[in-house]
C-alpha positions as CSV (number, residue, x, y, z in Angstrom):
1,X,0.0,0.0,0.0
2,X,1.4,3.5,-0.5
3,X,-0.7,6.3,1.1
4,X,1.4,8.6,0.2
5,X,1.1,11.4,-2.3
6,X,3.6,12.5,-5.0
7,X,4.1,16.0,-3.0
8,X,4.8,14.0,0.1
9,X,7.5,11.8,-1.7
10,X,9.3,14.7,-3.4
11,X,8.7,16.1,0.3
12,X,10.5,13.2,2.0
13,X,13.8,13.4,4.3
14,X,16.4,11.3,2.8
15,X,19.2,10.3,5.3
16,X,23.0,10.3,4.3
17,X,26.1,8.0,5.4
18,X,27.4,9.5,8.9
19,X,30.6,7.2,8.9
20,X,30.9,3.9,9.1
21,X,29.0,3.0,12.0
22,X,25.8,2.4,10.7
23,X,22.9,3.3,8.8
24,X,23.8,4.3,4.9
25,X,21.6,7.0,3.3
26,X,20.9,8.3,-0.2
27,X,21.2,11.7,-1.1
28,X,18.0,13.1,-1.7
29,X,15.6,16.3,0.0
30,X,16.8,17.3,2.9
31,X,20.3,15.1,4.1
32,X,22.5,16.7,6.7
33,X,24.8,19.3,7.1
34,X,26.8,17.6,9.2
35,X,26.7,17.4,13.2
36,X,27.7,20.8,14.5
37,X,26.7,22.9,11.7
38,X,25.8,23.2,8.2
39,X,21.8,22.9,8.2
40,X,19.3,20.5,7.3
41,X,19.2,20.5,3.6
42,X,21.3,21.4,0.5
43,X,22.0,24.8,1.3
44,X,18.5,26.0,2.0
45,X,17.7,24.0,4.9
46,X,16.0,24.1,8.3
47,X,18.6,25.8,10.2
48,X,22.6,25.9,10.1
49,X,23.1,22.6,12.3
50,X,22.2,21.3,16.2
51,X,23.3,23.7,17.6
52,X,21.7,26.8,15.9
53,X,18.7,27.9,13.5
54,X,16.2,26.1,15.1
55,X,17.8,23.0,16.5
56,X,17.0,20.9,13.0
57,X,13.2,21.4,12.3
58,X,12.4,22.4,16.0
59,X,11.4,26.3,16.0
60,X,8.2,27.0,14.3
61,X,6.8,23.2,14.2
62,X,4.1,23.4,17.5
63,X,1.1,24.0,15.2
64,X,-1.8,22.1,13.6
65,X,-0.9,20.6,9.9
66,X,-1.6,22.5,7.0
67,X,-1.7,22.6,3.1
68,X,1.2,24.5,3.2
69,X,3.0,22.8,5.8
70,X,5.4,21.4,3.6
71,X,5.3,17.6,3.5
72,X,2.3,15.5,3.0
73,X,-1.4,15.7,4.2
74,X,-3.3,12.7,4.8
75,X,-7.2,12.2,5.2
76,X,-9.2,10.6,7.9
77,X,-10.0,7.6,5.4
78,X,-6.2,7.4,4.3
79,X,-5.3,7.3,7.9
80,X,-7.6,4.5,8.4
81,X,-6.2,2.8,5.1
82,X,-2.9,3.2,6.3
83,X,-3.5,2.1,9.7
84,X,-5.3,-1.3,8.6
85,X,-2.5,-2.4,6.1
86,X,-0.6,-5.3,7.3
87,X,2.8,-4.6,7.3
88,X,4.7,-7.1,4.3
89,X,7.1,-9.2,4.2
90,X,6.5,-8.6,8.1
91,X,6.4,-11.7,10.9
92,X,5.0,-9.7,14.0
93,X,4.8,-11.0,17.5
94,X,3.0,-9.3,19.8
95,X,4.0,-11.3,22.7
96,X,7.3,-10.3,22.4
97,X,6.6,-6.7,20.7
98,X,8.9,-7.6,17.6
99,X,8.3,-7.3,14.0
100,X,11.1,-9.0,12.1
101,X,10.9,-7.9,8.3
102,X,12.3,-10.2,5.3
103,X,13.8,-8.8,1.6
104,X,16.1,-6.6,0.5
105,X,13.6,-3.6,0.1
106,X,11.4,-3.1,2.8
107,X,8.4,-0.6,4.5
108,X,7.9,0.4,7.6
109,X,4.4,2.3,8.1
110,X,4.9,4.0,12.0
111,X,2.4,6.1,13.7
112,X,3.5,8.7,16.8
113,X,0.7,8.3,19.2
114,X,-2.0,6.1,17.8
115,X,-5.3,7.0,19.3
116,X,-6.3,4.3,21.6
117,X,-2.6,3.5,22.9
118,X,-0.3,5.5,25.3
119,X,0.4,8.9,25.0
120,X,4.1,9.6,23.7
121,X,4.7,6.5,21.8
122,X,5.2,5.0,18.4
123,X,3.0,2.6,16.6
124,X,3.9,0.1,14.3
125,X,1.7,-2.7,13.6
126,X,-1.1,-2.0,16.7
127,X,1.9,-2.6,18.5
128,X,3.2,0.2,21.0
129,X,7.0,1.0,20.5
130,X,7.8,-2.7,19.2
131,X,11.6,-3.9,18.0
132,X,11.7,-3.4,14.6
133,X,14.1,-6.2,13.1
134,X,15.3,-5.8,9.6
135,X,18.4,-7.4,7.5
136,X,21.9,-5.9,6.6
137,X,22.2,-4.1,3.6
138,X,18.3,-4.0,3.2
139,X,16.6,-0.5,1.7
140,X,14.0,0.8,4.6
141,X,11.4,3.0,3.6
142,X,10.0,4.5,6.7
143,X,6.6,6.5,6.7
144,X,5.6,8.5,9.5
145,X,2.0,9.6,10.3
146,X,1.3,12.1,13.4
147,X,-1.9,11.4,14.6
148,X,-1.3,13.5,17.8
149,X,-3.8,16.7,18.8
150,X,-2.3,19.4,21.0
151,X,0.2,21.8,21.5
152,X,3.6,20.4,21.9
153,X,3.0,17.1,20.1
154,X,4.9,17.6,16.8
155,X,7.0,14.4,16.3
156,X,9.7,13.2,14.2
157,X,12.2,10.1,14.0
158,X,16.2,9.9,14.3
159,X,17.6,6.7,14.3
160,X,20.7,6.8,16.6
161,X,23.0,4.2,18.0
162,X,22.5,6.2,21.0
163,X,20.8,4.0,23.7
164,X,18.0,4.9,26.7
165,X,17.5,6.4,28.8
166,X,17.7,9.8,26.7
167,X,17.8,13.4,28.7
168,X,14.5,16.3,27.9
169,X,16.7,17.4,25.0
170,X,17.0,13.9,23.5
171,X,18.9,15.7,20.3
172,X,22.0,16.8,23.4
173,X,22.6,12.9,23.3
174,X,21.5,11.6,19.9
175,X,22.8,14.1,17.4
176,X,21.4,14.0,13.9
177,X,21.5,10.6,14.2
178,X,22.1,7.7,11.0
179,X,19.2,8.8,9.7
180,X,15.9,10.7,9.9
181,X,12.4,11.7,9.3
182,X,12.5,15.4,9.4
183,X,11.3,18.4,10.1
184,X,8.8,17.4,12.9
185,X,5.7,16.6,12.0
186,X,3.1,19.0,13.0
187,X,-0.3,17.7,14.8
188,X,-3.6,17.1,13.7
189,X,-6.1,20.0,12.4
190,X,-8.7,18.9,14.4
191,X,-9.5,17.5,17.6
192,X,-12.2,15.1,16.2
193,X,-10.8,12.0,14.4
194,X,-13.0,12.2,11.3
195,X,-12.4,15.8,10.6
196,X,-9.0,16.5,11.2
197,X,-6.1,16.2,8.3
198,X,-2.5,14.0,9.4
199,X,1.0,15.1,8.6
200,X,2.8,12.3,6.9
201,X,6.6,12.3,5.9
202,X,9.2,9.5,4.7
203,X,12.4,8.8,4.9
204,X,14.5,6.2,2.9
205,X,18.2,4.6,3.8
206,X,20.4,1.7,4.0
207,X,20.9,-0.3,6.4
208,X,24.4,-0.9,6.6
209,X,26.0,-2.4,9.3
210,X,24.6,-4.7,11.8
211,X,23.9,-3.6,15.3
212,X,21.7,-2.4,17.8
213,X,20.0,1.0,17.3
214,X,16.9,3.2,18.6
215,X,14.1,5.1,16.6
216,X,13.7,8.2,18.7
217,X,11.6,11.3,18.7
218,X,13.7,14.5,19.1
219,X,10.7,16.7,20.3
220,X,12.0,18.3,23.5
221,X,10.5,15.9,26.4
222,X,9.1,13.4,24.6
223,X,12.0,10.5,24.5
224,X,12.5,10.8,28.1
225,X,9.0,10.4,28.8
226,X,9.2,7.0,27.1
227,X,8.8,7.9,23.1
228,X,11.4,5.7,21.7
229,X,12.1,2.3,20.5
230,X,14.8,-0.2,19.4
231,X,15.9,-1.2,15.9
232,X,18.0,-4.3,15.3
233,X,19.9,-4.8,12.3
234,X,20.9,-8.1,11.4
């Protein structure tokens, strides 16, 4: 299934090699600056690195989506779509809260903060900040939907070797990160489920070497209240 419209794809955050630790990128919208400085984006980015313009995406995200928002918009029945695809080439087990995916070329469809399941999480699945399993050298596609409502519940992804527990200003221990779905996402446009409009943004990358990493979201507060989970590459 691909909910996803073309803007939203032309839209999407690419990530980029960051050494040889982990998770190789392709260059594409967005890519990084580099860790200190440089900005998010090929010279017209978000910002001019962590530490300044608007720490990577952060200033100027705490509002309801929009048109103009700049990445995609999703409706309350592509939401629902979205949400009732089964993940493929997917083995999920929710007794142990692991989806282990299969193929060279796979998808990951997450949700920040599913209605019906706790408050500053990610979805994957209907399950509730599972380990996400996926092969060496595989392409990830990762989608992100924000189906949060409120002030202060923007959301995004890095992917950082960085483990738990992470500090209020989870980018001070994570960096950039391997790779990322930036700028946040903003929240919903309506309170209601059935009226309101979703931000939704992708990301594509490699993953390169095997090891033990965490999806994270970089909103200030959020990881250390829990919003966070692990990705194993094998």
């Amino acid at each position: 299934m691909k909910p996803f419209t073309k803007r939203a794809r032309i839209a999407s955050a690419v990530a980029v090699v960051l050494g040889a630790i982990g998770v190789a990128g392709a260059q594409g919208y967005g890519g990084y600056g580099g860790m200190m400085g440089g900005g998010y984006g090929n010279g017209a980015g978000y910002g001019s690195g962590m530490m300044g313009g608007g720490m990577m995406g952060l200033a100027g995200a705490d509002r309801p989506v929009d048109a103009d928002w700049g990445g995609g918009t999703m409706s309350s029945v592509q939401v629902q779509a979205y949400l009732a695809a089964t993940p493929t080439a997917a083995r999920i087990d929710a007794k142990s809260d692991t989806i282990t995916y299969s193929g060279r070329d796979i998808t990951i469809d997450m949700v920040a903060v599913q209605p019906g399941h706790d408050d500053q999480t990610f979805e994957v699945g209907g399950l509730t900040n599972p380990t996400l399993v996926v092969p060496a050298g595989a392409t990830v596609h990762l989608n992100l939907v924000n189906m949060d409502w409120g002030r202060n519940m923007e959301h995004g992804v890095i992917i950082t070797p960085a483990p738990p527990p992470y500090p209020y200003m989870a980018m001070m221990a994570t960096g950039p990160g391997l790779a990322q779905v930036m700028p946040l996402l903003p929240w919903r446009s309506a309170k209601d489920l059935q009226q309101a409009q979703y931000a939704s943004l992708s990301a594509t990358f490699v993953a390169g070497n095997a090891g033990t990493y965490w999806y994270v979201c970089p909103t200030p507060k959020h990881a250390e209240k829990g919003m966070y989970g692990k990705l194993v590459v094998l």
